[in-house]
N, C-alpha and C positions, 0 to 999 in steps of 0.2 A: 158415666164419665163425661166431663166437661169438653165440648167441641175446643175450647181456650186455656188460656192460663193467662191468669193474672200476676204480672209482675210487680208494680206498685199500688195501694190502695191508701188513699188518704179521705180526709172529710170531704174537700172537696172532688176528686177524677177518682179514677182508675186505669190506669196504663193496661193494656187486654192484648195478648199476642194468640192470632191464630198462625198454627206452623202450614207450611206450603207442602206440608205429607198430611193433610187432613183430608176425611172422604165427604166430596160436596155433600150427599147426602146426611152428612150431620148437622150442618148449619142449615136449621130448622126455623120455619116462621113460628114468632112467638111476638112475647107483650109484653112488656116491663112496665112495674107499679111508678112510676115518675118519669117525669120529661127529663130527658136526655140528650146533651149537645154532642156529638161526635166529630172529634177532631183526628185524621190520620197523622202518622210520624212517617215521617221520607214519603215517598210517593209508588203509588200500585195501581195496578189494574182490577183490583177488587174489586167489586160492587154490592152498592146498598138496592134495596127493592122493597117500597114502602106498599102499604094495603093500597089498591086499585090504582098503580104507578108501573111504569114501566124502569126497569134497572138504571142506573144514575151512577157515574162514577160517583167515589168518596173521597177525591182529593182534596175538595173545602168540605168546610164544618158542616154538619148536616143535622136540621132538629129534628127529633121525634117525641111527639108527644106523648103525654101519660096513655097507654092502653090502647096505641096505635101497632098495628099487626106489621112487622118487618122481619129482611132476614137479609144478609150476608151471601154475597156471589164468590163463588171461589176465581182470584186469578193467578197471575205467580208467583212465587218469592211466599213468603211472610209478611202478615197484616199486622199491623200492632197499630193499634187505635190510643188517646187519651178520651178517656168517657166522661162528663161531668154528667153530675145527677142535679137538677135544677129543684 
């Protein structure tokens, strides 16, 4: 099962909502096949943690490159992100 759920999915974004009843240990470091601009909706205490970086709010837009190693910080509330695939 999906640590997410995707709400909207067009050619361009993806609208991605993580719920604030998730167990941190599912938001797992991985790598997605294309660059990826990540833009938050409302504002959280989340955090992004890219390969050999130290944790980074996600309240601006954040790139991650093709086949760069990242993961998701749990913090409160509901994260819902807009994803574009570049």
């Amino acid at each position: 099962m999906l640590p997410y759920k995707d709400l909207e999915v067009t050619n361009e974004y993806i609208v991605r909502e993580f719920s604030q009843n998730i167990d941190p240990i599912e938001l797992m470091w991985h790598r997605d096949d294309e660059d990826r601009t990540i833009e938050v909706i409302g504002e959280t205490n989340w955090q992004i943690q890219l390969d050999n970086q130290l944790p980074s709010s996600i309240n601006e837009c954040i790139f991650i490159p093709r086949h760069e190693w990242h993961r998701v910080i749990k913090g409160t509330g509901t994260l819902t992100l807009k994803i574009y695939k570049n």
